[in-house]
N, C-alpha and C positions, 0 to 999 in steps of 0.2 A: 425565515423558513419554518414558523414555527408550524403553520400550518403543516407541516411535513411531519411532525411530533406526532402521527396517531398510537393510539392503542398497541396498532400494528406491528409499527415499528417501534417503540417500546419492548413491546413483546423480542423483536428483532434485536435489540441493543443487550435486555439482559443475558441471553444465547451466548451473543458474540463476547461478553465480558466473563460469561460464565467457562468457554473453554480452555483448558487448563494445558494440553498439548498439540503440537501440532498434525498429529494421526487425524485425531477428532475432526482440528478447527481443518485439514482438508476435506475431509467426507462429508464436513458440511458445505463447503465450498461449493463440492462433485455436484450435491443435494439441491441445494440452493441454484446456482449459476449454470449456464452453457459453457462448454470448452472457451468456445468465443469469449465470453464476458470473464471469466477467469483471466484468461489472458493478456484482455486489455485491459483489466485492471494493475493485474503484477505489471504492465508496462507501463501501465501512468505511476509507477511508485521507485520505479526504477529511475524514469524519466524526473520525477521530485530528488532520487539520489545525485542523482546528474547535475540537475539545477543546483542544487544546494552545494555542492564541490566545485562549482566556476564554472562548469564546461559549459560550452560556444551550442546553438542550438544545431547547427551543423552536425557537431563532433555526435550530440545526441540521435539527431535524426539516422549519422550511421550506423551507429551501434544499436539502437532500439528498434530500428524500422517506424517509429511515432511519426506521426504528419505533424508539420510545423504548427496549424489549429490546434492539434493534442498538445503537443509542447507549451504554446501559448498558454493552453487553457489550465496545464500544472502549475506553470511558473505564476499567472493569477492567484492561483488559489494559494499558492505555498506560499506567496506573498502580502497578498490580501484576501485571505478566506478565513473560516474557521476555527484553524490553529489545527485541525485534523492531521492535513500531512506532515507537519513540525512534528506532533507527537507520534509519527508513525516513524519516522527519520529518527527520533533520539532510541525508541525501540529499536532501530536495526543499527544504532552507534553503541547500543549496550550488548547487543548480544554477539555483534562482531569483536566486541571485546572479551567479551563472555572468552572462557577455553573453549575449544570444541570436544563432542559427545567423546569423537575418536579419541580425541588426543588423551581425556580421561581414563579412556582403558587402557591403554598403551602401561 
C-alpha cells in the first residue's frame, strides 16, 4: 500500500499523532468523518476487541450489530494486516488499566 503513502496522508498521520486528548482528537473525528463513518469505525474496533478476547462471531454479530463480511474482514486484518489494530488493542488494554478521570477526583 505504499502507493497510499501520499503527501496527503502524511499530512493526515502527523495530525492524528499530534492530538494530545480526546476533546480534540473527537472534533476531529466530527471534522473529518460522517456520523456514518465514525461509527462504523468504532465498530470494527470494537469488533477487533471481541476478536482478540475469543468471542464466537455470532456472540459478535449480536452485540455489535457488524455483518459477518465486517467481522471477517477485522479478524483478517487483526490477523494478518499491518499490525494497526494490535497497536490500537494494546492502547485500549493500557488505558483500561489506566485509573479512571472519576475515580482520581473522588
Amino acid at each position: 500500500m505504499s502507493e497510499l503513502r501520499t503527501a496527503e496522508v502524511e499530512d493526515l498521520l502527523e495530525v492524528l499523532v499530534s492530538v494530545q486528548d480526546t476533546d480534540t482528537a473527537f472534533a476531529l473525528l466530527e471534522d473529518l468523518f460522517t456520523i456514518r463513518e465514525i461509527k462504523e469505525t468504532s465498530q470494527r474496533l470494537s469488533v477487533a476487541r471481541m476478536l482478540d478476547s475469543g468471542k464466537p462471531y455470532v456472540a459478535i454479530e449480536e452485540a455489535t450489530g457488524a455483518s459477518a463480511t465486517t467481522i471477517a474482514r477485522v479478524s483478517k486484518a487483526l490477523n494478518y494486516g499491518a499490525g494497526g489494530y494490535r497497536s490500537a488493542l494494546d492502547v485500549l488494554k493500557r488505558v483500561d488499566r489506566a485509573p479512571r478521570r472519576e475515580a482520581a477526583c473522588e
